[in-house]
C-alpha positions, -999 to +999 in steps of 0.1 A: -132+420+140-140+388+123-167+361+133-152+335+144-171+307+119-181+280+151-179+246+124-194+214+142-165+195+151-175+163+139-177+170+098-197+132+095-223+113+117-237+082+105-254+068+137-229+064+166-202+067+136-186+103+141-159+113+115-139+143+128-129+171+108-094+165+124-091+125+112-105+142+074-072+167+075-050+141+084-066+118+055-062+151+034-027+150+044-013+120+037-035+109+003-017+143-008+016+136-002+008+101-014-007+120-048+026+140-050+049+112-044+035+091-071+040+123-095+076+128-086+080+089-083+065+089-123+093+114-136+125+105-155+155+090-138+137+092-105+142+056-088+107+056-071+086+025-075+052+028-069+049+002-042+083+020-026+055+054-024+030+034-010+050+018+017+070+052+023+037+071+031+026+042+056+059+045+075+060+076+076+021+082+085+033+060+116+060+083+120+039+112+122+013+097+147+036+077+177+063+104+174+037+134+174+021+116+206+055+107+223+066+144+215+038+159+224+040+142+258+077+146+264+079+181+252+048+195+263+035+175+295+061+158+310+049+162+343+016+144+333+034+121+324+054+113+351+024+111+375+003+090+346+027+072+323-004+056+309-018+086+294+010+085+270-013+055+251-041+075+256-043+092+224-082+095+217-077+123+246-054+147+217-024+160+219+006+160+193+035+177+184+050+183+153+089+183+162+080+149+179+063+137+146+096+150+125+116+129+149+089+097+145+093+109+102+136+106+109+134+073+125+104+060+096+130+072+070+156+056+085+142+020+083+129+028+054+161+033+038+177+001+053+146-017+039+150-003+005+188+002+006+181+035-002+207+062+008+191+084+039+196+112+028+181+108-011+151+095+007+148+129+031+153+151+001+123+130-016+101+133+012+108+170+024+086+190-002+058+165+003+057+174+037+039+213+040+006+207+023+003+179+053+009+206+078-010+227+058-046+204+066-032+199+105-032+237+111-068+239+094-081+212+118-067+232+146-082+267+136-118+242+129-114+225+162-109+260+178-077+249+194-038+265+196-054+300+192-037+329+188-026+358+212-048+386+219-047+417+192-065+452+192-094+447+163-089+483+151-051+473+142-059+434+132-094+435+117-094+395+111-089+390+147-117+369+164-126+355+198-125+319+198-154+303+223-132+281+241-103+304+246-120+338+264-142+371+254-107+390+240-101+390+201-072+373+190-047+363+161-062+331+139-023+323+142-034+285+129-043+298+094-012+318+092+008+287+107-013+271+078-002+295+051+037+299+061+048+263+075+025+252+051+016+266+019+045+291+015+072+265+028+055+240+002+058+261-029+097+269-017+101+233-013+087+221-045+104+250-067+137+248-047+135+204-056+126+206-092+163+207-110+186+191-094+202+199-057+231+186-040+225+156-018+207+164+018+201+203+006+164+200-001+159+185+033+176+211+049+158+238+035+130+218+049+148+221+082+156+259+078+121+269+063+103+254+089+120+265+115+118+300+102+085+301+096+075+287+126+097+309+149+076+341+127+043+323+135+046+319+173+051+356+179+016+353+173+006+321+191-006+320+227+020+302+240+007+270+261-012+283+294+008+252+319+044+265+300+045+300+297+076+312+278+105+292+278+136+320+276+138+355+279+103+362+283+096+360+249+106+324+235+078+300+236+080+263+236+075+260+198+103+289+188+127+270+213+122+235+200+124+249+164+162+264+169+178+233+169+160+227+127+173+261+119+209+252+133+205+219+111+193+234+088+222+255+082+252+230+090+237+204+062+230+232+035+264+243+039+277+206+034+260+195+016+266+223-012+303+220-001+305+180-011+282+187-040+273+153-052+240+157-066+209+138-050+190+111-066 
């Protein structure tokens, strides 16, 4: 089995100053998807502005941060919650969730759109594909914070397996770098192929929807589910896979209409 490579958590330390390699990956994340949505902004016929990127990328970093944290807290410690309903403002103690962060993205698109008179769905479709190399960063800070390991695997069959310190002494699944290279990489090159010609209105967005939640679902077979939660259904269906049925459904019901009305996106 592999070592697991023990990185100092803090990645900068100038004096009392401590930069996280967490905070760099979510800097990563969004100056990349600000990057990319310049270059699709900058291409024929595409309606973008360049002050419409910039202020797209703000709302929907908010997005991503208060509904990650509200998510995270409402999905995943509830109970906490409900004895400490300050702790939900504590965020400098962790804690986020994706499908609360796609929710804070929704609602961040939404006003977005009203702001801009943009239609909703042309403004999901643009920002779908620039979504994946952002996960992509977030599940490297996770496998470099040594956090949301993986479940336990027999070296001789998984020979990348490792121990992570703060999990226990048994060798286990780096299921962050493989979240990292399906949700994220492989979901990213989809999404950018799939949105390069012309797609009807609300289809890339829901293969967004389906992809994820695919990928996702895959990746959790290998992911210790959380230790307070256990598996959800059946034994087998963690948190993660059960919050993620719901985007596949989606997923599904808007591909199918949207190729059924067929007006193409903008």
């Amino acid at each position: 089995m592999l070592k697991y490579p023990d990185i100092d958590p803090v990645a900068i330390a100038i004096g009392p100053l401590q930069i996280h390699w967490y905070g760099l990956m979510y800097l990563l994340a969004f100056g990349t998807a600000w990057w990319l949505a310049n270059y699709r902004a900058r291409q024929p016929g595409s309606n973008w502005t360049a002050e419409q990127v910039s202020d797209l990328i703000f709302y929907g970093a908010m997005g991503v941060i208060l509904g990650g944290r509200f998510g995270y807290v409402m999905f995943y410690n509830f109970s906490q919650f409900l004895d400490d309903p300050i702790w939900l403002l504590r965020v400098w103690e962790g804690g986020m969730s994706f499908h609360g962060g796609l929710l804070g993205v929704l609602i961040a698109v939404a006003i977005f759109a009203r702001k801009y008179q943009k239609n909703f769905f042309d403004v999901g479709d643009f920002v779908a594909p620039l979504v994946p190399i952002g996960l992509m960063f977030g599940r490297i800070g996770n496998f470099i914070g040594g956090e949301l390991w993986g479940r336990a695997a027999d070296p001789q069959a998984v020979p990348w397996a490792m121990v992570f310190p703060r999990a226990d002494e048994l060798a286990r699944h780096p299921s962050q770098l493989y979240q990292a290279g399906l949700e994220g990489l492989m979901l990213f090159i989809v999404l950018w192929w799939y949105s390069s010609k012309p797609r009807p209105r609300m289809a890339v967005g829901a293969a967004f929807l389906l992809g994820y939640g695919i990928f996702r679902t895959i990746a959790e077979f290998f992911r210790e589910p959380d230790a307070h939660i256990g598996f959800d259904l059946f034994g087998w269906m963690s948190r993660g896979q059960l919050l993620s049925l719901p985007m596949i459904v989606a997923g599904l019901l808007l591909m199918a209409w949207a190729y059924r009305r067929r007006p193409q996106s903008v």
